[in-house]
C-alpha positions, 0 to 999 in steps of 0.5 A: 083249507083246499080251495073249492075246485080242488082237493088240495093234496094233489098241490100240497106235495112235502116230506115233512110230516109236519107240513101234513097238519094242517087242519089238525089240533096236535095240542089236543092229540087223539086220532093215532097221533102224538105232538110234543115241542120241547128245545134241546142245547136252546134249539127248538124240536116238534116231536110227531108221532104216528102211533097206528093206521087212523093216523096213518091215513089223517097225516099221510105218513107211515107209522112212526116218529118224525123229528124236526129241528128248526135250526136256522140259517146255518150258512149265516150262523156264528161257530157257537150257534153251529156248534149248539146245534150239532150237539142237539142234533147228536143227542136226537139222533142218539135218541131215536138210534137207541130206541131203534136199535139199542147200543149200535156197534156197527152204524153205515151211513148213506149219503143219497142224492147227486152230489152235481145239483146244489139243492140235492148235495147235501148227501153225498157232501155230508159223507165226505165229513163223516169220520170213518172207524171200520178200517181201524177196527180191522188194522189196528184194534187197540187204537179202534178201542181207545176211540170209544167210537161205533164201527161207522162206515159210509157210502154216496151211491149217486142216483140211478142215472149215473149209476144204472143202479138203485140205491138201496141195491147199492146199500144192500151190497154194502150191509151184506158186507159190513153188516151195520146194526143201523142205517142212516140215510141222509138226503135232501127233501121237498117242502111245503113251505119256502120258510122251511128251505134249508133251516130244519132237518127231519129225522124219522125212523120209518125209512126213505124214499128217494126223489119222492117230495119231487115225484121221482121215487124210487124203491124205499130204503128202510127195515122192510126192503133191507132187514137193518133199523134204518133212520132218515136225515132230511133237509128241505131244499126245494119246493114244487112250483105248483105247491108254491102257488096253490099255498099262495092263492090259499094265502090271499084268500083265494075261493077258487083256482082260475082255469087258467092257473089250474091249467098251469098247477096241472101242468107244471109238476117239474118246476122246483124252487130252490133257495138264491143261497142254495150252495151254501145252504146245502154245504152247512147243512151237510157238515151240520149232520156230518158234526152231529153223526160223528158226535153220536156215533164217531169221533169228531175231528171237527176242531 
């Protein structure tokens, strides 16, 4: 519920879909929209579909499938638990990646973010982990053949203020090159909630944009702008301070926002939160989807 002196959207910034339901009977369905809770390898998943315009507008994202994973703590997690969730991972990725593009051959995938900042890292770290195929494809054919892996390439293209360059420019250099059958786009995210900081990952079909949860976006990287299915993994690492408290004041049952708070949600846009455990958090959460790419796509190299 929006307090009564504001809209609530303007406070409520987030990159997880589900986090834009509030309000909203997803048991019931209707209104372009489809809901589903299931668990996979014991890991809970909501499966959100936007299915066309109406609830294009009712959910504030683009049409199609948003996938989350409620896996935990990672960084706290024993090698069992990790391991599970690798597994269900893989499988929802191979999932949405056949629906996409069925039978992938070729798979590039991108790490986003500045591997420098903790809370934006999980990108570029979960690149260093990918288990790379091209190269053996080309030099050695026979043994690519035994892998029974994808082609699978992988590229971090930093941010632009280290680069000069867009990312999707730099991935769309890259595609022209290796020309993937599927993108996949890994990076961190902005969520509503503190409880969702580093213990989901989203998966979507409809692309991304960069530095959008934080107000920073840059051009998107999906189908439209680059021609290739691509598939967005998303971990929620920060939260908007202005975000954090109006939820709060909603929370305590607040009717209204006190000019002076008000003052400062207006005002306050570049403050983020992020977790104490942030490092950590980033490190597991990028092996995780590293594991699970690997497991769907690659070879994993990981025992």
């Amino acid at each position: 519920m929006a307090l009564k002196n504001s809209s609530g959207g303007q406070y409520s910034r987030t990159d997880i879909a589900e986090e834009c339901c509030d309000g909203i009977d997803l048991e019931q369905g209707g209104h372009g929209i489809r809901f589903k809770e299931y668990r996979s390898h014991g890991v809970p998943v909501t499966r959100l579909e936007i299915l066309s315009g109406e609830g294009e507008r009712l959910i504030g994202k683009p049409v199609g499938s948003y996938i989350t994973l409620n896996v935990g703590k990672l960084w706290l997690a024993d090698r069992a638990t990790f391991a599970r969730t690798a597994e269900a991972l893989a499988a929802e990725l191979k999932g949405i990646s056949e629906s996409l593009c069925p039978g992938a051959e070729s798979v590039l995938v991108a790490g986003l973010g500045n591997r420098y900042i903790a809370s934006d890292a999980i990108g570029p770290l979960a690149v260093r982990d990918i288990t790379v195929t091209r190269h053996i494809k080309e030099l050695d054919p026979a043994l690519f053949g035994s892998l029974g892996s994808a082609t699978v390439s992988a590229i971090a293209p930093g941010v632009i203020g280290q680069t000069g360059i867009e990312a999707v420019e730099i991935i769309r250099g890259a595609a022209e090159n290796v020309s993937p059958g599927l993108i996949i786009a890994i990076d961190a995210l902005a969520a509503k909630s503190i409880d969702r900081l580093a213990v989901t990952v989203q998966l979507s079909d409809t692309g991304i944009a960069p530095g959008s949860g934080i107000g920073n976006a840059r051009k998107a990287i999906d189908r439209a702008t680059l021609g290739i299915p691509v598939i967005s993994v998303g971990v929620p690492t920060v939260v908007d301070s202005s975000t954090l408290i109006y939820d709060m004041l909603n929370l305590a049952g607040a009717d209204d926002i006190p000019d002076c708070v008000k003052n400062a949600l207006d005002n306050g846009r570049s403050f983020f939160v992020t977790l104490k455990d942030a490092d950590s958090a980033s490190r597991e959460n990028a092996k995780l989807i590293a594991r699970a790419i690997n497991l769907a796509f690659s070879v994993d190299l990981s025992e």
